[in-house]
Biopython code that builds the backbone (N, CA, C, O; Angstrom):
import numpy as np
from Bio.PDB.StructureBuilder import StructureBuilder

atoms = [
    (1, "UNK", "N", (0.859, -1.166, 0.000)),
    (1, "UNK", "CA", (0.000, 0.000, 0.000)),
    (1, "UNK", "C", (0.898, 1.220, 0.000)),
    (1, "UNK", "O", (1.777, 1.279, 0.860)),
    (2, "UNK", "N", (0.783, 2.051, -0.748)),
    (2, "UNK", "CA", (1.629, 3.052, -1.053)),
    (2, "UNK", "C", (1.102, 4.482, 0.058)),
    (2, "UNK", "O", (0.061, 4.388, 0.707)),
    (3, "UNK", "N", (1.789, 5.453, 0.111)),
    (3, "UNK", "CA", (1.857, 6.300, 1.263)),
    (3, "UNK", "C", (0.851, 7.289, 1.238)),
    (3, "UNK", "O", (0.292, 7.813, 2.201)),
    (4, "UNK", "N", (0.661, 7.511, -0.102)),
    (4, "UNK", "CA", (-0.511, 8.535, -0.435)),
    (4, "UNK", "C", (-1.637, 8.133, -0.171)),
    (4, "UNK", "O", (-2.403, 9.025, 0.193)),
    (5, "UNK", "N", (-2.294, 6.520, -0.235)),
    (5, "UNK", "CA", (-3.467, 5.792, 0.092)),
    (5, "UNK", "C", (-3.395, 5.610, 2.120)),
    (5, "UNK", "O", (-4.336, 5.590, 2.913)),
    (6, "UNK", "N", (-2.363, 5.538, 2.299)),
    (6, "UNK", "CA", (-2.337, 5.453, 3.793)),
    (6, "UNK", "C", (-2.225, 6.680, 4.749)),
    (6, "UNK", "O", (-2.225, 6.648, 5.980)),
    (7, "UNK", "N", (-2.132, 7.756, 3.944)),
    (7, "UNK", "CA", (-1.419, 8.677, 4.779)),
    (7, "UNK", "C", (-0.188, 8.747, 5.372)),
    (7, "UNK", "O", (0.787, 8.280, 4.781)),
    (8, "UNK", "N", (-0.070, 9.302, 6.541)),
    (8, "UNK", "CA", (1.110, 9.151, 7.221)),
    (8, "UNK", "C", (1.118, 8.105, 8.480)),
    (8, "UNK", "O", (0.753, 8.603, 9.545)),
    (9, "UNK", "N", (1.447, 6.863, 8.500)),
    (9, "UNK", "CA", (1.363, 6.029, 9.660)),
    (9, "UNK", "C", (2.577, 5.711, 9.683)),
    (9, "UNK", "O", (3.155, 5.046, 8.824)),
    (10, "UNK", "N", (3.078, 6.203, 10.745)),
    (10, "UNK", "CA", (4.549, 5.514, 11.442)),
    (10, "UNK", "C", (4.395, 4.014, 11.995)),
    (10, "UNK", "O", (5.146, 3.137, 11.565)),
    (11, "UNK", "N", (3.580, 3.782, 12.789)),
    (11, "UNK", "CA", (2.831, 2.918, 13.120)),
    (11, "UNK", "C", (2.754, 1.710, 12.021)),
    (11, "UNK", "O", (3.605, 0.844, 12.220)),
    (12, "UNK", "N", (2.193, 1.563, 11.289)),
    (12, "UNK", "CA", (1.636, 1.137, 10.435)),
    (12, "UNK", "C", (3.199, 0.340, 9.400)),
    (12, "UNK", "O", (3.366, -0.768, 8.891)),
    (13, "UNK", "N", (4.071, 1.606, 9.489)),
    (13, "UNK", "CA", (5.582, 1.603, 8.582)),
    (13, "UNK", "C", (5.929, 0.790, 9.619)),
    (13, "UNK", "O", (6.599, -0.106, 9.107)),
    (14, "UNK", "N", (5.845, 0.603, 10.807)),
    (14, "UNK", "CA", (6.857, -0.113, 11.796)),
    (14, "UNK", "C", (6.601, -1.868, 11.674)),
    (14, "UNK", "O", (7.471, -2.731, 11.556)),
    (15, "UNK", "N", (5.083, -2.047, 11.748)),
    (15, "UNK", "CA", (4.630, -3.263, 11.540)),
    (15, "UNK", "C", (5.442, -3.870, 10.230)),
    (15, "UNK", "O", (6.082, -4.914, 10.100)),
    (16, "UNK", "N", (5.142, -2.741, 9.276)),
    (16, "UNK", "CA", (5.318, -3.838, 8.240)),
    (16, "UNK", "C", (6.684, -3.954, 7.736)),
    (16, "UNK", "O", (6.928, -4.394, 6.613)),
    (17, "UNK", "N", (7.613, -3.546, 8.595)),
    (17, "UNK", "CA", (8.845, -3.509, 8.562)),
    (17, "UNK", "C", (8.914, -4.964, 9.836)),
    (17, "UNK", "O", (9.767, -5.841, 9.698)),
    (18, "UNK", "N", (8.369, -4.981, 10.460)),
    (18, "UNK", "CA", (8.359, -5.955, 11.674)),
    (18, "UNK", "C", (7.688, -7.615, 11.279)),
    (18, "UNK", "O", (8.069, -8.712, 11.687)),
    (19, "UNK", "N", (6.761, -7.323, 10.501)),
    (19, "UNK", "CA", (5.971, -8.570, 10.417)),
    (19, "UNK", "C", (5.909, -8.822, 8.932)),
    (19, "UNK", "O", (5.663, -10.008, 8.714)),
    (20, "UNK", "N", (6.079, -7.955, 7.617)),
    (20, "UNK", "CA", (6.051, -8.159, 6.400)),
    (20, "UNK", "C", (4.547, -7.163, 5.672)),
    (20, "UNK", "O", (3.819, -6.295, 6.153)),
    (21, "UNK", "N", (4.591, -7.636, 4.737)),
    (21, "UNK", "CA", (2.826, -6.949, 4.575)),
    (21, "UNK", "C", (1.941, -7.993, 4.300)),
    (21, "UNK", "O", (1.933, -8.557, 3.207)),
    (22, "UNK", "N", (1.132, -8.311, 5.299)),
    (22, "UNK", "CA", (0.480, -9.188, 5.323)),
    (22, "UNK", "C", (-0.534, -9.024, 4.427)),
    (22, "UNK", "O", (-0.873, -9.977, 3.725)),
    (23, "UNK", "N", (-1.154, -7.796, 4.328)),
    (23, "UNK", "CA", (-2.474, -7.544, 3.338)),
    (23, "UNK", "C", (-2.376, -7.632, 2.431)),
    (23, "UNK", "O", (-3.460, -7.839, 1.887)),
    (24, "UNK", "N", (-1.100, -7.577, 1.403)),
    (24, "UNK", "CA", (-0.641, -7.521, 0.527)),
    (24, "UNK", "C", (-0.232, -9.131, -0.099)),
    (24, "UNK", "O", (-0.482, -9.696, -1.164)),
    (25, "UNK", "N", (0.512, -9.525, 1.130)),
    (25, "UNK", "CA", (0.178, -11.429, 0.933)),
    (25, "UNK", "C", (-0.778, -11.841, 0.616)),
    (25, "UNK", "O", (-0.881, -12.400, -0.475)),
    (26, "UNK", "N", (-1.550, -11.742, 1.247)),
    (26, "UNK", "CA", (-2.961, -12.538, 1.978)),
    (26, "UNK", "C", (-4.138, -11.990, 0.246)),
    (26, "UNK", "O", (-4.952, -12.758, -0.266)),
    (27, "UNK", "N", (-3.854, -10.592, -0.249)),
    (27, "UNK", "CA", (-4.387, -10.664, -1.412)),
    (27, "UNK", "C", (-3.317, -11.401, -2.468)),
    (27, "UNK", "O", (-3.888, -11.876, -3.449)),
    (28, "UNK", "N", (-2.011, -11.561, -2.444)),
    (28, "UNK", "CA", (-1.100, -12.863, -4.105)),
    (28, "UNK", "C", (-1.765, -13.786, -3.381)),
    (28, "UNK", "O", (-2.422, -14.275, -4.300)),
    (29, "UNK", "N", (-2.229, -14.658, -1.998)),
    (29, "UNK", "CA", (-2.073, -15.884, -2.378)),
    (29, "UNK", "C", (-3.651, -15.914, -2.641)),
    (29, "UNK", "O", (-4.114, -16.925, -3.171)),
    (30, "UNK", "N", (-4.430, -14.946, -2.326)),
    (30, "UNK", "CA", (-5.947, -15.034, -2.495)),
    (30, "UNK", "C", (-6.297, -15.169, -4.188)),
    (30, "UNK", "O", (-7.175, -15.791, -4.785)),
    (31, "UNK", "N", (-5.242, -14.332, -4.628)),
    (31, "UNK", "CA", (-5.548, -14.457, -6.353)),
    (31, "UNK", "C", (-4.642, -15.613, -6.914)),
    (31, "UNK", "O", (-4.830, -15.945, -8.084)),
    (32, "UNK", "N", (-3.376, -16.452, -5.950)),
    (32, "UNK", "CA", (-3.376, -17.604, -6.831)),
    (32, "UNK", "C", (-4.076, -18.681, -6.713)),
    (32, "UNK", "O", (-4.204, -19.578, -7.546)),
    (33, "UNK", "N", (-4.770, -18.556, -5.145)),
    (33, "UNK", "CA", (-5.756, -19.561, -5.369)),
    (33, "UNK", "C", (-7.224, -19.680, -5.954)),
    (33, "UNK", "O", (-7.891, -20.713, -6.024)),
    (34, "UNK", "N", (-7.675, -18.091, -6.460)),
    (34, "UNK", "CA", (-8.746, -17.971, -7.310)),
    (34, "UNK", "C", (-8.303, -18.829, -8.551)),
    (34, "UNK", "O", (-8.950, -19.855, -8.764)),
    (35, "UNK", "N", (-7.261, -18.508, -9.393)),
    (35, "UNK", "CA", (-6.508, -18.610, -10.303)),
    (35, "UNK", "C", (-7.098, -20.129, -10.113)),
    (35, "UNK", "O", (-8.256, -20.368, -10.457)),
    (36, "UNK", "N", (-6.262, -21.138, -9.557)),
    (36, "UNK", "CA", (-5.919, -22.194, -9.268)),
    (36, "UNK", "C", (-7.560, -23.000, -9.026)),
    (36, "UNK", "O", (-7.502, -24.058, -9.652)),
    (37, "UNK", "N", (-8.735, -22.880, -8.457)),
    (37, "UNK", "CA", (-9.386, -22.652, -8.446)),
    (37, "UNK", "C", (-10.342, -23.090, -9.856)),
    (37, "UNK", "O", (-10.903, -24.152, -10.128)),
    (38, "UNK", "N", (-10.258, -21.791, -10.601)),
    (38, "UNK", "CA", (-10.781, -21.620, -12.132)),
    (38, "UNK", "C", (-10.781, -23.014, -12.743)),
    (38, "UNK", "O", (-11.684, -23.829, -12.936)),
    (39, "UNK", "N", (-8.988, -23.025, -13.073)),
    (39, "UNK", "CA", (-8.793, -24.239, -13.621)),
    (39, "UNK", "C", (-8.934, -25.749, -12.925)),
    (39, "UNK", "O", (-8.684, -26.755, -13.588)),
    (40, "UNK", "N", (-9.109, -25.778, -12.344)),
    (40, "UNK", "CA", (-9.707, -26.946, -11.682)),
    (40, "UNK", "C", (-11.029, -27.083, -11.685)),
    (40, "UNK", "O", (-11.513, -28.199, -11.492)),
    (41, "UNK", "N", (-11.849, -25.948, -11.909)),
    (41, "UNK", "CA", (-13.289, -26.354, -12.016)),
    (41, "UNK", "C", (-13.887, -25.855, -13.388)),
    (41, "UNK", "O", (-15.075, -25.535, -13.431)),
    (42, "UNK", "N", (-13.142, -25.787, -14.433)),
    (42, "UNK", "CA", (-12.832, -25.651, -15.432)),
    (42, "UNK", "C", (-13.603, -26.785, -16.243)),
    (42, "UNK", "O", (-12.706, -27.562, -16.570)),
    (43, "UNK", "N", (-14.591, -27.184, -16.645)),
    (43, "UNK", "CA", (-14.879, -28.833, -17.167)),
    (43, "UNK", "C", (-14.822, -28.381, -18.937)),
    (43, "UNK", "O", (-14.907, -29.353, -19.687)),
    (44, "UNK", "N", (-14.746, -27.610, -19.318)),
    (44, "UNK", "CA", (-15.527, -26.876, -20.586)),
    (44, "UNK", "C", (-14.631, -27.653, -21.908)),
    (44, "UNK", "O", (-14.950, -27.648, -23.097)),
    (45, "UNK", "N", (-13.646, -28.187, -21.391)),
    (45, "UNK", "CA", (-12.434, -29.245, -22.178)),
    (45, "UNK", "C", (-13.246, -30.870, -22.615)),
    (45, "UNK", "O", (-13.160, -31.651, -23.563)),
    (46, "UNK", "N", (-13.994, -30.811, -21.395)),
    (46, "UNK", "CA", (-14.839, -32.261, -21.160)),
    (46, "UNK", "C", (-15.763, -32.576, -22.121)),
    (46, "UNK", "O", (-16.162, -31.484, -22.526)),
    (47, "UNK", "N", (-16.166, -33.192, -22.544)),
    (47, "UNK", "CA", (-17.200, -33.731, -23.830)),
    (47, "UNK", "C", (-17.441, -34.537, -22.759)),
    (47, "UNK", "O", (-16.853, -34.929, -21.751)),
    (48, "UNK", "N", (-19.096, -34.731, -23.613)),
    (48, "UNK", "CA", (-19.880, -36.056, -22.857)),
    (48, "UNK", "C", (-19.235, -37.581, -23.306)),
    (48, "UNK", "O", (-18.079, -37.471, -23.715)),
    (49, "UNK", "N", (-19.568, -38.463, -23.306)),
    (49, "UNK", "CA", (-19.245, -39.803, -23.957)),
    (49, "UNK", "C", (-19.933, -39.877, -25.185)),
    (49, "UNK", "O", (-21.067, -39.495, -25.473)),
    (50, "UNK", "N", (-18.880, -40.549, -26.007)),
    (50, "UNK", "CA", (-19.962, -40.836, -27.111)),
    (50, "UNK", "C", (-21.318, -41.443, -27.417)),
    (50, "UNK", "O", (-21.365, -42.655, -27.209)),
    (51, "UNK", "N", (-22.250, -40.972, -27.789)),
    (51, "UNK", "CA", (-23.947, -41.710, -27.745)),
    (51, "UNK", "C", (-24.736, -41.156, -26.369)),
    (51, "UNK", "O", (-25.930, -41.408, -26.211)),
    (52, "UNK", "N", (-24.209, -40.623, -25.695)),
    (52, "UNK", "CA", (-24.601, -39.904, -24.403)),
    (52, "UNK", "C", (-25.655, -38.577, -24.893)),
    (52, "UNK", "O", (-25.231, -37.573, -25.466)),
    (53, "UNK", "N", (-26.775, -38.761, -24.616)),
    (53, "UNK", "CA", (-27.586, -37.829, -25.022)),
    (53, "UNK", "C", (-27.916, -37.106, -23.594)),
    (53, "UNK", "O", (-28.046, -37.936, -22.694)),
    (54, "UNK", "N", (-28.047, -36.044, -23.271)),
    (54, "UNK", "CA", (-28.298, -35.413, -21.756)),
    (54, "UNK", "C", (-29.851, -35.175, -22.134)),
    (54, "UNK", "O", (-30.499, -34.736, -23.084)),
    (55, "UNK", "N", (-30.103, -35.774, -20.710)),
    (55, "UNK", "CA", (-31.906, -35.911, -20.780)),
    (55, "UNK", "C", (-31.924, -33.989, -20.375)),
    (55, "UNK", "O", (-31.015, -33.200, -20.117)),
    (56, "UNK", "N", (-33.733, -33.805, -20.517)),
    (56, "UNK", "CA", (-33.821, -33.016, -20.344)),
    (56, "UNK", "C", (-34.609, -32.601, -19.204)),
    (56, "UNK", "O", (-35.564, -33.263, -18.798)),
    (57, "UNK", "N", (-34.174, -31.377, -18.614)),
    (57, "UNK", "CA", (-35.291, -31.747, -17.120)),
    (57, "UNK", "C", (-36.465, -31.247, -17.039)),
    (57, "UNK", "O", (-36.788, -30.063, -17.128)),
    (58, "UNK", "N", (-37.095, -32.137, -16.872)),
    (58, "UNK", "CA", (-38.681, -32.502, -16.609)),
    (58, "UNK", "C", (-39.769, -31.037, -16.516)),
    (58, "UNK", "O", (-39.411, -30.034, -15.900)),
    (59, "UNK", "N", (-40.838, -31.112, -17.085)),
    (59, "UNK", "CA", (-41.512, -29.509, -17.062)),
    (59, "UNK", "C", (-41.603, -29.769, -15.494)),
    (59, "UNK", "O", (-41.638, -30.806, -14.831)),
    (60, "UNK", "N", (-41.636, -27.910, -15.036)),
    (60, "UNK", "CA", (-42.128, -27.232, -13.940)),
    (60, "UNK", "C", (-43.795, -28.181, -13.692)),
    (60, "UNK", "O", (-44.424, -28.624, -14.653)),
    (61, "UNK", "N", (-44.066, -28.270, -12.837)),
    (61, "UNK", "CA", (-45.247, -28.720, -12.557)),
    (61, "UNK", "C", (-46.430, -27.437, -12.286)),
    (61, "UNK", "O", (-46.300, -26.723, -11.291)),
    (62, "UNK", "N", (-47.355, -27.262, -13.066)),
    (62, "UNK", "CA", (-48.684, -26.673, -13.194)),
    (62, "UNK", "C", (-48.951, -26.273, -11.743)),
    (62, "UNK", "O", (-48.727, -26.983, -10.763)),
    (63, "UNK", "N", (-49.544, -24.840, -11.738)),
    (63, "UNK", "CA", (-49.870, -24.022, -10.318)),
    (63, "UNK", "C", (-49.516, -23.818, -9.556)),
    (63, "UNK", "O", (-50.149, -23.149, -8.740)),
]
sb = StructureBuilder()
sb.init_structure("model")
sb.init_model(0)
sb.init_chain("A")
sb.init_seg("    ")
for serial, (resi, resn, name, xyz) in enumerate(atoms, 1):
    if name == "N":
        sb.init_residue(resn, " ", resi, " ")
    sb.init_atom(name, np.array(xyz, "f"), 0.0, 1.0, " ", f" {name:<3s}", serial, name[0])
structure = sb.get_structure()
């Protein structure tokens, strides 16, 4: 987070000199596991089997 979005925190500079930047972690590993994620639930590569016809689902039932 850059200084102009934070203002002035000494505080704030001390932590993350002390502990790392966690918020800043915590969002790379949040987007490599979106990432990671995607492709794993990804099926769109998948074809049905051959002769596999997908039924269709059944009408809404009346009233």
């Amino acid at each position: 987070m850059d200084s102009a979005v934070r203002g002035d925190a000494p505080i704030y500079d001390r932590l993350i000199a002390e502990r790392g930047d966690v918020p800043t972690d915590v969002r790379r590993v949040a987007e490599e596991t979106l990432t990671q994620v995607t492709r794993a639930m990804d099926f769109s590569g998948l074809g049905g089997s051959p002769g596999y016809t997908r039924m269709p689902f059944p009408p809404a039932p009346a009233g």
